[in-house]
C-alpha positions in Angstrom: -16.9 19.3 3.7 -13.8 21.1 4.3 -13.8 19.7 7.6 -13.9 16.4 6.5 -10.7 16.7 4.6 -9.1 18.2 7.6 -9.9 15.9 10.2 -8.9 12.9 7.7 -5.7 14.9 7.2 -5.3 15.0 10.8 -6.0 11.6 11.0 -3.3 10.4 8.5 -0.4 12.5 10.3 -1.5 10.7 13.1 -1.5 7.2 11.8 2.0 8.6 10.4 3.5 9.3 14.0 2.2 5.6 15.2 3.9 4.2 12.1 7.2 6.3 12.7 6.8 4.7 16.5 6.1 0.9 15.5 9.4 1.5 13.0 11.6 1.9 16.0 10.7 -1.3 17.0 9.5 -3.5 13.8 12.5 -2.2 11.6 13.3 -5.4 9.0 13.0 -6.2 5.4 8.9 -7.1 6.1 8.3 -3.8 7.5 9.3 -1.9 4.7 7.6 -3.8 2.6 4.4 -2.7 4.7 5.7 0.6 4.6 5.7 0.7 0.9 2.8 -1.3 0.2 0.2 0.1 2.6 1.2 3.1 4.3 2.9 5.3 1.8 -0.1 3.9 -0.6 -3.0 5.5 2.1 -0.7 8.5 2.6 -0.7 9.0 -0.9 -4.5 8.2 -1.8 -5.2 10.4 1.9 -3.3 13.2 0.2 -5.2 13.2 -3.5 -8.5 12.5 -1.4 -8.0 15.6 0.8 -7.5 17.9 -2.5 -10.1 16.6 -4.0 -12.5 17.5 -0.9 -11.1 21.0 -0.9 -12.0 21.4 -4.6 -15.6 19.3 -4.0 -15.8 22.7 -1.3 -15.2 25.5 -3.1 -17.0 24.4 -5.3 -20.2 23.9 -3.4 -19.1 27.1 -1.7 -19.5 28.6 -5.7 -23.0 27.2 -6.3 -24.1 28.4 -3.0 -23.4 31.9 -3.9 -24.4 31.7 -7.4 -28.2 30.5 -6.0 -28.5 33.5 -3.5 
């Protein structure tokens, strides 16, 4: 699982970089309304998903050793 939450981590910084790319170009009243509305939204939903999946781990990793 934990590699879930990195690989969507990854995934985000990535979708970040292409963002911070398409700004250079697309930089207007719209586009930071998009910014605000969609991408700092997933970034933010990414980041409490991602903390989640490391607690959903550990404690899988917990019940796994408790059943040995």
């Amino acid at each position: 699982m934990n590699a879930s939450g990195a690989r969507l981590g990854a995934i985000t910084k990535e979708l970040w970089a292409n963002w911070q790319q398409t700004r250079d170009s697309w930089n207007d009243a719209k586009s930071l309304e998009f910014e605000q509305k969609y991408v700092l939204e997933l970034r933010a939903s990414v980041d409490r998903a991602v903390t989640v999946i490391d607690q959903l781990d550990e404690l899988v990793a917990k019940i796994r050793h408790d059943c040995e």
